[in-house]
C-alpha positions as protocol buffer text, in pm:
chain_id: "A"
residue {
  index: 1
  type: UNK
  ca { x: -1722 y: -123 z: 1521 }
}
residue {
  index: 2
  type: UNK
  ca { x: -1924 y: -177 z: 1222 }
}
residue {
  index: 3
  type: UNK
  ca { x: -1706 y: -184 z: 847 }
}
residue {
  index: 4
  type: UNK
  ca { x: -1838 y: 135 z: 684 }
}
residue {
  index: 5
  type: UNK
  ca { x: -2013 y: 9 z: 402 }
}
residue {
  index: 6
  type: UNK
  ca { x: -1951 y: 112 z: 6 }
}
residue {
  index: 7
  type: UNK
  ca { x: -2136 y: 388 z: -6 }
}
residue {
  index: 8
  type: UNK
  ca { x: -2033 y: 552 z: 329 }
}
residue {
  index: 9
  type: UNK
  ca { x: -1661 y: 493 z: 187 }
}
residue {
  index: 10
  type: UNK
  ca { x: -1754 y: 640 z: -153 }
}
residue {
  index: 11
  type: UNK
  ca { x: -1847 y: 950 z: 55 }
}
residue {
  index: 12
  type: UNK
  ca { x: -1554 y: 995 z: 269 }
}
residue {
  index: 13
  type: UNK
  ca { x: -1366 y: 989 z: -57 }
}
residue {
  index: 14
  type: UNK
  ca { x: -1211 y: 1275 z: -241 }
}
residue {
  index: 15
  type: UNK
  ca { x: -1088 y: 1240 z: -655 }
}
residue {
  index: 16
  type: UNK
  ca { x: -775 y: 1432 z: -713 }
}
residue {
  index: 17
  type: UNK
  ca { x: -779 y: 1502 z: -1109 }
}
residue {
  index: 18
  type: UNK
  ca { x: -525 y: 1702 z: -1245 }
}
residue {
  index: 19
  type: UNK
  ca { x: -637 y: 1887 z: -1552 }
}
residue {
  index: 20
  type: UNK
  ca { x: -528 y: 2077 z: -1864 }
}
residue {
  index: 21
  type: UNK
  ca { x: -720 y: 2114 z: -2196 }
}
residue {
  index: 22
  type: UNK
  ca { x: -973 y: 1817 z: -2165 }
}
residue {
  index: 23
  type: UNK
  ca { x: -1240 y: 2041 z: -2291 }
}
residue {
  index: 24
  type: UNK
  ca { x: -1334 y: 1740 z: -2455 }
}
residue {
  index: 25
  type: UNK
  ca { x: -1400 y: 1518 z: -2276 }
}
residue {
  index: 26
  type: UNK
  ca { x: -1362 y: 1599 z: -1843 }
}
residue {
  index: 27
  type: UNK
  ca { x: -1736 y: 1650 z: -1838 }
}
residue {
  index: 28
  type: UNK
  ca { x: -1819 y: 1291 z: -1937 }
}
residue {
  index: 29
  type: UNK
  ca { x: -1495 y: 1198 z: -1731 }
}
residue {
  index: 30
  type: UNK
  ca { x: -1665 y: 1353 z: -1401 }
}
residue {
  index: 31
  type: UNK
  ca { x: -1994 y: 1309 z: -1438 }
}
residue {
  index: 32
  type: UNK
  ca { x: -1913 y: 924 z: -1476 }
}
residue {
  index: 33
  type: UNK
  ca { x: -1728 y: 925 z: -1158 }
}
residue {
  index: 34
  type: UNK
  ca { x: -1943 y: 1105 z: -963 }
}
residue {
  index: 35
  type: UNK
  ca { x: -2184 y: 788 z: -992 }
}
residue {
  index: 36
  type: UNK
  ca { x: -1985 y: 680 z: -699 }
}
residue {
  index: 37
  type: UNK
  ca { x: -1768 y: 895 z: -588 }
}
residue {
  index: 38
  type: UNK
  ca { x: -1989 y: 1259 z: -533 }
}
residue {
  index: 39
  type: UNK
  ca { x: -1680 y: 1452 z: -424 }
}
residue {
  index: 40
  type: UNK
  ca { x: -1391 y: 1542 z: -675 }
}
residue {
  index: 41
  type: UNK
  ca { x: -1183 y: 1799 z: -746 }
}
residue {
  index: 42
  type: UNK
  ca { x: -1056 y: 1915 z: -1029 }
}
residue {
  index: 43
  type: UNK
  ca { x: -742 y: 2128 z: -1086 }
}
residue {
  index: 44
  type: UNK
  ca { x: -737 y: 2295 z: -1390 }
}
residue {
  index: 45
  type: UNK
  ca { x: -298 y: 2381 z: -1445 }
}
residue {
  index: 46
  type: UNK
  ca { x: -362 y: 2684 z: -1697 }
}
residue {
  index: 47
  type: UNK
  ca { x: -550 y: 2525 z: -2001 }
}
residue {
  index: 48
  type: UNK
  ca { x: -649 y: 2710 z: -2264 }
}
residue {
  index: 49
  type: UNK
  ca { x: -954 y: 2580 z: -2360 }
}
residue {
  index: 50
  type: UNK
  ca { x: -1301 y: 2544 z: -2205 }
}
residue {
  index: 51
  type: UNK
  ca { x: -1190 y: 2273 z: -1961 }
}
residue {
  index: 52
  type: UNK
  ca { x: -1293 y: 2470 z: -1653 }
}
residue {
  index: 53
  type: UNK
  ca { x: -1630 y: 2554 z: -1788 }
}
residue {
  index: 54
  type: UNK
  ca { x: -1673 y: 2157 z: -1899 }
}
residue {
  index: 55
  type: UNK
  ca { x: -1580 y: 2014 z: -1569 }
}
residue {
  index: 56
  type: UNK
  ca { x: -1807 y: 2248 z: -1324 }
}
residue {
  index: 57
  type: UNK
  ca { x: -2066 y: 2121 z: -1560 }
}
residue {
  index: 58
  type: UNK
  ca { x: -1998 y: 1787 z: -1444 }
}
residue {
  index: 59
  type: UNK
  ca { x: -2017 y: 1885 z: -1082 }
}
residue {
  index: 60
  type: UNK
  ca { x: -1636 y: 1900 z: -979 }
}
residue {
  index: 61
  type: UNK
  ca { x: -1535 y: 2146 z: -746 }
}
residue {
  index: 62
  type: UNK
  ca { x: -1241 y: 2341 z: -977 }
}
residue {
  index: 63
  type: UNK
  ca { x: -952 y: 2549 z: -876 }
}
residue {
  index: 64
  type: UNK
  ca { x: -770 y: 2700 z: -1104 }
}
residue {
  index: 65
  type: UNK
  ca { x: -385 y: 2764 z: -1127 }
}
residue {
  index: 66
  type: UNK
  ca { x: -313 y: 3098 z: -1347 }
}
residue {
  index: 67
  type: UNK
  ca { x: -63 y: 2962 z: -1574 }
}
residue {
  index: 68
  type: UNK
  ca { x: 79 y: 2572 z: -1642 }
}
residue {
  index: 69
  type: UNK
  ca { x: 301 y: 2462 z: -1336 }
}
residue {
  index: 70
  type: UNK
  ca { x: 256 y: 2052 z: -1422 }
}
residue {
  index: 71
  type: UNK
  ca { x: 81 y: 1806 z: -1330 }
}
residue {
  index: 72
  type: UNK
  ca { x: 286 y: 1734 z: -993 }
}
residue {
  index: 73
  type: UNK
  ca { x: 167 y: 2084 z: -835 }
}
residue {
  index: 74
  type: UNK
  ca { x: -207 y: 2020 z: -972 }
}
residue {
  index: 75
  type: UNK
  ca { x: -218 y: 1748 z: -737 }
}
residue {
  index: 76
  type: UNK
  ca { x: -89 y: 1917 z: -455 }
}
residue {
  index: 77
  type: UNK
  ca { x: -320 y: 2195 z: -467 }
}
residue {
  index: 78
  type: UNK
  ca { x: -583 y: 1943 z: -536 }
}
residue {
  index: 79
  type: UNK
  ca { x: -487 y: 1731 z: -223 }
}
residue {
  index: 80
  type: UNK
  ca { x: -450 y: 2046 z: 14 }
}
residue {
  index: 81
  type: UNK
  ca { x: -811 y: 2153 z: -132 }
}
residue {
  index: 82
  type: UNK
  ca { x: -968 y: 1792 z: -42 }
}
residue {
  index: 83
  type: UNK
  ca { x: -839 y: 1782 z: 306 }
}
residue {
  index: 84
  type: UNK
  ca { x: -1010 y: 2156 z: 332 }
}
residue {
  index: 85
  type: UNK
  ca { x: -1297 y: 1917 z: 407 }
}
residue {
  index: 86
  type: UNK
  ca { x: -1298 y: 1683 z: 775 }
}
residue {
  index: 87
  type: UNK
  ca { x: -1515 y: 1446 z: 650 }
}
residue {
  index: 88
  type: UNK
  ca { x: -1228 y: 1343 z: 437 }
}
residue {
  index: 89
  type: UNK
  ca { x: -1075 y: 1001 z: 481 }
}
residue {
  index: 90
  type: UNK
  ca { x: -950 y: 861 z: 172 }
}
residue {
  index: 91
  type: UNK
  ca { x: -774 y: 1033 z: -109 }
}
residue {
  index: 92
  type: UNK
  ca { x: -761 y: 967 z: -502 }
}
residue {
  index: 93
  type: UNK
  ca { x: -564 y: 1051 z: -764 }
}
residue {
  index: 94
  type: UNK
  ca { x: -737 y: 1020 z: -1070 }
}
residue {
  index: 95
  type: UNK
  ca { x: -645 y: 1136 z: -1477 }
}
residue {
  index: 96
  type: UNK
  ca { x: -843 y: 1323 z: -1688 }
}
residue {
  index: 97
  type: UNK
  ca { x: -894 y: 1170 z: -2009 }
}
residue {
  index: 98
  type: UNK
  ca { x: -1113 y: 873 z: -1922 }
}
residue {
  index: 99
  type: UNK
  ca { x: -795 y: 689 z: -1898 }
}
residue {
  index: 100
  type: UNK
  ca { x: -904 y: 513 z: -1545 }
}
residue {
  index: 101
  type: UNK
  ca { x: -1170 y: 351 z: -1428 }
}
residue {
  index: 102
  type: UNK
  ca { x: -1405 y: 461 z: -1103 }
}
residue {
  index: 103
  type: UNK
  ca { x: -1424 y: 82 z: -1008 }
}
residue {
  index: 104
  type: UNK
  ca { x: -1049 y: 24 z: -974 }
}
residue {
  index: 105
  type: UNK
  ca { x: -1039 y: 284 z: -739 }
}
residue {
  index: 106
  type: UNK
  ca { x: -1341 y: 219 z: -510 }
}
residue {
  index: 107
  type: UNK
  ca { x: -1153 y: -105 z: -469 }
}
residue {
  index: 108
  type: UNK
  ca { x: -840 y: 26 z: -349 }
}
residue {
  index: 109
  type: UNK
  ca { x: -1014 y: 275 z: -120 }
}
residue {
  index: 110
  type: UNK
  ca { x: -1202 y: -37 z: 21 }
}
residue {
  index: 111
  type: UNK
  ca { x: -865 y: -210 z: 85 }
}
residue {
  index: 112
  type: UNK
  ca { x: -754 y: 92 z: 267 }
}
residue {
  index: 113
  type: UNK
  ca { x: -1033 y: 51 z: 488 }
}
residue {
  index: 114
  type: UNK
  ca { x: -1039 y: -377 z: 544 }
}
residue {
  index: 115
  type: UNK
  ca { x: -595 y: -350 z: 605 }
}
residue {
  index: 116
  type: UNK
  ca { x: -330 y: -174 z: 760 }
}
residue {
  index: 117
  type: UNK
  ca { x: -210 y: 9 z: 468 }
}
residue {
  index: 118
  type: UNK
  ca { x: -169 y: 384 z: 442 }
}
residue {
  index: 119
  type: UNK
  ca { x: -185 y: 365 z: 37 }
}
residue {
  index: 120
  type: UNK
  ca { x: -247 y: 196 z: -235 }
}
residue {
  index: 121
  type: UNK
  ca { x: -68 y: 217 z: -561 }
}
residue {
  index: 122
  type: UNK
  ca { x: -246 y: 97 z: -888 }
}
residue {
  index: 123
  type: UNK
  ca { x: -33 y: -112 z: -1136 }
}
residue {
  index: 124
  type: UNK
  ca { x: -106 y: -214 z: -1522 }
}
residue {
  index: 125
  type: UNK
  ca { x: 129 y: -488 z: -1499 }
}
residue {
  index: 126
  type: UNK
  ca { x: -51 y: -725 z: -1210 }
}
residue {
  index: 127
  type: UNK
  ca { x: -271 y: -865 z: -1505 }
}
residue {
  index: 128
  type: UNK
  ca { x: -287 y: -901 z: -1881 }
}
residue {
  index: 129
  type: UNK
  ca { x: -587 y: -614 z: -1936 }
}
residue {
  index: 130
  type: UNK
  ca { x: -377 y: -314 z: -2024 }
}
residue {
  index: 131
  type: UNK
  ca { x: -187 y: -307 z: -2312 }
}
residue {
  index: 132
  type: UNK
  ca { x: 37 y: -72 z: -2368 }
}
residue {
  index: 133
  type: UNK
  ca { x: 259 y: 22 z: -2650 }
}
residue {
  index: 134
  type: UNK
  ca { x: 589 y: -120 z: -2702 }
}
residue {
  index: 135
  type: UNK
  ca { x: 784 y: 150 z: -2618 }
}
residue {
  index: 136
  type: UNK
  ca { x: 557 y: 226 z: -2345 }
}
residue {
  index: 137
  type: UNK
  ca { x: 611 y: -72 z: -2215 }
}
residue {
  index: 138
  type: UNK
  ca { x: 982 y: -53 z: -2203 }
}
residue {
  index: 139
  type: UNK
  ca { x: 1018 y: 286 z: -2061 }
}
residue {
  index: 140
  type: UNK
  ca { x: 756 y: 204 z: -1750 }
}
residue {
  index: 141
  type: UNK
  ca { x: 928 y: -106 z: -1726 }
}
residue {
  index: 142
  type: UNK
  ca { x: 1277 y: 84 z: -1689 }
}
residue {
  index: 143
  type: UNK
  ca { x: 1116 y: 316 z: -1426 }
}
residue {
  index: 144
  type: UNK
  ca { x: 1069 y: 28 z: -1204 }
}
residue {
  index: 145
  type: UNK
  ca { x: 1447 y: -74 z: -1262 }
}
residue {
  index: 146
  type: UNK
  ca { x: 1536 y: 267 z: -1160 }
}
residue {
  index: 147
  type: UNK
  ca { x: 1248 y: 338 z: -871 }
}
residue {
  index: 148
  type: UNK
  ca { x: 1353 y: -32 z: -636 }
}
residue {
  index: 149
  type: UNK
  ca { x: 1751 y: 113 z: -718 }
}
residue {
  index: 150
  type: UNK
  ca { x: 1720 y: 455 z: -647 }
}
residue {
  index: 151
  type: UNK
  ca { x: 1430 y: 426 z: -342 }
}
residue {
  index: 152
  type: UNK
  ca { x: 1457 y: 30 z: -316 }
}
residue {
  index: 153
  type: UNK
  ca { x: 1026 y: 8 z: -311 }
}
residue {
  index: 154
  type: UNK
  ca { x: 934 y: -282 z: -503 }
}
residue {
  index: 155
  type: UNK
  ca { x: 664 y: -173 z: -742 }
}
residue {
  index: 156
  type: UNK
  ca { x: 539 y: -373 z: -1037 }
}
residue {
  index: 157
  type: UNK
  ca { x: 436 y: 0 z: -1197 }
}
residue {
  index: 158
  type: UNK
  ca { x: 550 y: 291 z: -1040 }
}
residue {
  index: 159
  type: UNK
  ca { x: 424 y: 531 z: -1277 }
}
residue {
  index: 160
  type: UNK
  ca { x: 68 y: 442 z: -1276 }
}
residue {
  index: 161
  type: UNK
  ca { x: -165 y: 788 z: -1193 }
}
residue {
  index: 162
  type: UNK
  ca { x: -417 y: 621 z: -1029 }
}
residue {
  index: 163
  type: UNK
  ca { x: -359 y: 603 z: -645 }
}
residue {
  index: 164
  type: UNK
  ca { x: -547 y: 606 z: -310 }
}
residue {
  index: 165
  type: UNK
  ca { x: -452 y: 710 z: 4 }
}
residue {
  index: 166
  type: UNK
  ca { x: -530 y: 764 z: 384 }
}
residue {
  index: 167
  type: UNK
  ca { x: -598 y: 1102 z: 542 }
}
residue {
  index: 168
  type: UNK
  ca { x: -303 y: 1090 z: 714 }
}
residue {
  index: 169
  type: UNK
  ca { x: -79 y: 1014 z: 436 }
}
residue {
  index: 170
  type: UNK
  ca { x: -216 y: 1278 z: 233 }
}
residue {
  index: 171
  type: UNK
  ca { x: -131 y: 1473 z: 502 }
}
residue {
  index: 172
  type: UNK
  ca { x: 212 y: 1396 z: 511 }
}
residue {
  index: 173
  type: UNK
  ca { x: 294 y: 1397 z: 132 }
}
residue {
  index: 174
  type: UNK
  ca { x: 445 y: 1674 z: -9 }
}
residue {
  index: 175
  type: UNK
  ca { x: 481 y: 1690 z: -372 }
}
residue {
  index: 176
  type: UNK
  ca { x: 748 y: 1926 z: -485 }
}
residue {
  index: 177
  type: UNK
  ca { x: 834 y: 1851 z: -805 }
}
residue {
  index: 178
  type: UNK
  ca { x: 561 y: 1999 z: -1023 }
}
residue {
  index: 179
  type: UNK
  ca { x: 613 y: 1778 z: -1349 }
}
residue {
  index: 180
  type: UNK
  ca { x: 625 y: 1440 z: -1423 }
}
residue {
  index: 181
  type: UNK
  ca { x: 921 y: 1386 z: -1180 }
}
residue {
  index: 182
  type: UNK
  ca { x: 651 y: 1380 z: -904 }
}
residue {
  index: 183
  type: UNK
  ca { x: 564 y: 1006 z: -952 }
}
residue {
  index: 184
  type: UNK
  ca { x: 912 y: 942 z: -893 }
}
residue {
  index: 185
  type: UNK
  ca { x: 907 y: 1163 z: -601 }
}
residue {
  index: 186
  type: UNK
  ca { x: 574 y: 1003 z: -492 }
}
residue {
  index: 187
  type: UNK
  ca { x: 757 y: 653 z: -448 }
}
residue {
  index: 188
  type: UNK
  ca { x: 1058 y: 851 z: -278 }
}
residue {
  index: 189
  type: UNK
  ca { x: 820 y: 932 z: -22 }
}
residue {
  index: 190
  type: UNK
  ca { x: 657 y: 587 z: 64 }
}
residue {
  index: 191
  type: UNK
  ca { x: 1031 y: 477 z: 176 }
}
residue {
  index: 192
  type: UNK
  ca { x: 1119 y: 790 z: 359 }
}
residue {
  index: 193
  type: UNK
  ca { x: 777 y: 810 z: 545 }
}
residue {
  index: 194
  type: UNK
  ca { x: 787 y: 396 z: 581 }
}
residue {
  index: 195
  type: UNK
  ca { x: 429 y: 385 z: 452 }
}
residue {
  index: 196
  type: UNK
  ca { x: 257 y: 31 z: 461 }
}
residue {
  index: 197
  type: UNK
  ca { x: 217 y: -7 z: 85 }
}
residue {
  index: 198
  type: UNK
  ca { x: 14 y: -216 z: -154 }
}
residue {
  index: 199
  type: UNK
  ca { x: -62 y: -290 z: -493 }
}
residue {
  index: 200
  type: UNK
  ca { x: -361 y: -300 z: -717 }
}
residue {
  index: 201
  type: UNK
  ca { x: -396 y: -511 z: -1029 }
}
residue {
  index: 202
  type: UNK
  ca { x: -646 y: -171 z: -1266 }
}
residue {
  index: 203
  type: UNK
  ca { x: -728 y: -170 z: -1633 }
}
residue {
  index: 204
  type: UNK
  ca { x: -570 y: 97 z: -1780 }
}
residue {
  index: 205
  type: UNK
  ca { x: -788 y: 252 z: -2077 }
}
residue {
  index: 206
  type: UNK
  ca { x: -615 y: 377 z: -2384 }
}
residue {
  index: 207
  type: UNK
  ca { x: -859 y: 546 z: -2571 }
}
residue {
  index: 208
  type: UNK
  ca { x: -865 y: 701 z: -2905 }
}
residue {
  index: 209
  type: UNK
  ca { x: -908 y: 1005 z: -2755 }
}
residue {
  index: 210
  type: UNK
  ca { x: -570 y: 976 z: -2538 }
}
residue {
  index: 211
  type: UNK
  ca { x: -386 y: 805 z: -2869 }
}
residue {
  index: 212
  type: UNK
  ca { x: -477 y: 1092 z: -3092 }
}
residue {
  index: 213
  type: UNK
  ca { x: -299 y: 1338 z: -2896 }
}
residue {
  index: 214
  type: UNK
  ca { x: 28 y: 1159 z: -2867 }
}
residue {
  index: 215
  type: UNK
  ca { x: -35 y: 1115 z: -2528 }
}
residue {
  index: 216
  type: UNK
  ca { x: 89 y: 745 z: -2453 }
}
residue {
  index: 217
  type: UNK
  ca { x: 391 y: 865 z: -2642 }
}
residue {
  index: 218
  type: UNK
  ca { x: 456 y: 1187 z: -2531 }
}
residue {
  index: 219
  type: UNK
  ca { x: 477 y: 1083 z: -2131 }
}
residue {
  index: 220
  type: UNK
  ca { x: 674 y: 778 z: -2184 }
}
residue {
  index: 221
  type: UNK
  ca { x: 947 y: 1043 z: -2338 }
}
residue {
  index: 222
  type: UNK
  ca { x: 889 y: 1218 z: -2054 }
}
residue {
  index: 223
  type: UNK
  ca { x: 937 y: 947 z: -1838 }
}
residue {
  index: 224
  type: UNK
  ca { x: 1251 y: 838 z: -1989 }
}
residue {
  index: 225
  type: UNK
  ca { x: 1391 y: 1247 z: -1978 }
}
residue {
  index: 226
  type: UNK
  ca { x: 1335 y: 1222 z: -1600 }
}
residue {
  index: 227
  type: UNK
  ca { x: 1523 y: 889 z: -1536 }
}
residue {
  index: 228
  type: UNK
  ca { x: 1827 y: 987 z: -1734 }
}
residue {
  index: 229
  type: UNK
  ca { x: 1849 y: 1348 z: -1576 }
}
residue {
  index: 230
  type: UNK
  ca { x: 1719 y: 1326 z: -1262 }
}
């Protein structure tokens, strides 16, 4: 049979974005992405601002939880939403702020269709195009530490949002823990489940927009909460 080509693959593709007051900028986030990938879903976790309105105006399919329940249960209902749809075959999560890029992604949905892998995790560290902050640095680098201990996956990043998966898999996840413990739960589940795993050298974007709302900041103290408590 045939490899499907690019844009058939684009199609059978679903974007996962978890969102909460990106107002400002999840229409330019969407409507980017939908150049090549026409399907995503949005799931807007409670925000308070017009971040519903701006992302239908994008095109996204929304669904909206009534109050904040974290970023972990946004992309559970946004997975169970996507796989609403049998023409689904590939699953991506995908952030909000403008953070990732749509070409990283088509790439790992490609290698999910060329191997025998049942996802593929993206990872900041497999080249020298990201660059995060210092402390950032240290705390992702820490969660690795802690993930190949605790689950004994070997990741080079294994708290990078971007991600792509089979049908199946997506299938089989279940995220229950709604906040940012989920990534850590995520990795949990590749050893449990014995998924075929891969990474993906992507250029994480740290824009002014993400740096002038503490955000780099704010999750790596987030990150560093969940590894000392969890």
């Amino acid at each position: 049979m045939a490899a499907a080509s690019t844009p058939d693959l684009a199609r059978a593709t679903w974007l996962v974005v978890p969102l909460y007051n990106e107002a400002q900028v999840i229409r330019s986030v969407v409507e980017q992405a939908r150049e090549t990938f026409p399907n995503i879903v949005c799931v807007d976790d409670g925000s308070s601002d017009a971040s519903v309105t701006e992302a239908r105006a994008g095109g996204a399919h929304v669904v909206v939880h009534a109050i904040n329940l974290g970023q972990g249960a946004a992309l559970q209902t946004g997975i169970r939403y996507a796989l609403q749809d049998p023409g689904a075959r590939y699953f991506v999560t995908f952030d909000a702020d403008g953070q990732h890029r749509t070409e990283d992604a088509l790439r790992m949905v490609e290698r999910l269709a060329s191997e025998d892998l049942d996802i593929v995790i993206g990872s900041r560290f497999l080249d020298g195009r990201t660059k995060p902050g210092l402390l950032k640095r240290i705390v992702l680098k820490a969660a690795v530490i802690f993930q190949r201990i605790t689950s004994g996956v070997k990741l080079t990043d294994a708290h990078n949002g971007l991600r792509a998966m089979t049908r199946e898999t997506a299938s089989r996840i279940r995220i229950t823990q709604n906040r940012m413990a989920h990534a850590s739960e995520l990795v949990d589940q590749i050893a449990s489940l014995e998924l075929r795993f891969a990474e993906e050298p992507v250029h994480v974007i740290y824009t002014e927009y993400s740096r002038s709302k503490g955000q780099s900041l704010w999750n790596s103290v987030n990150i560093l909460s969940e590894l000392l408590f969890k």
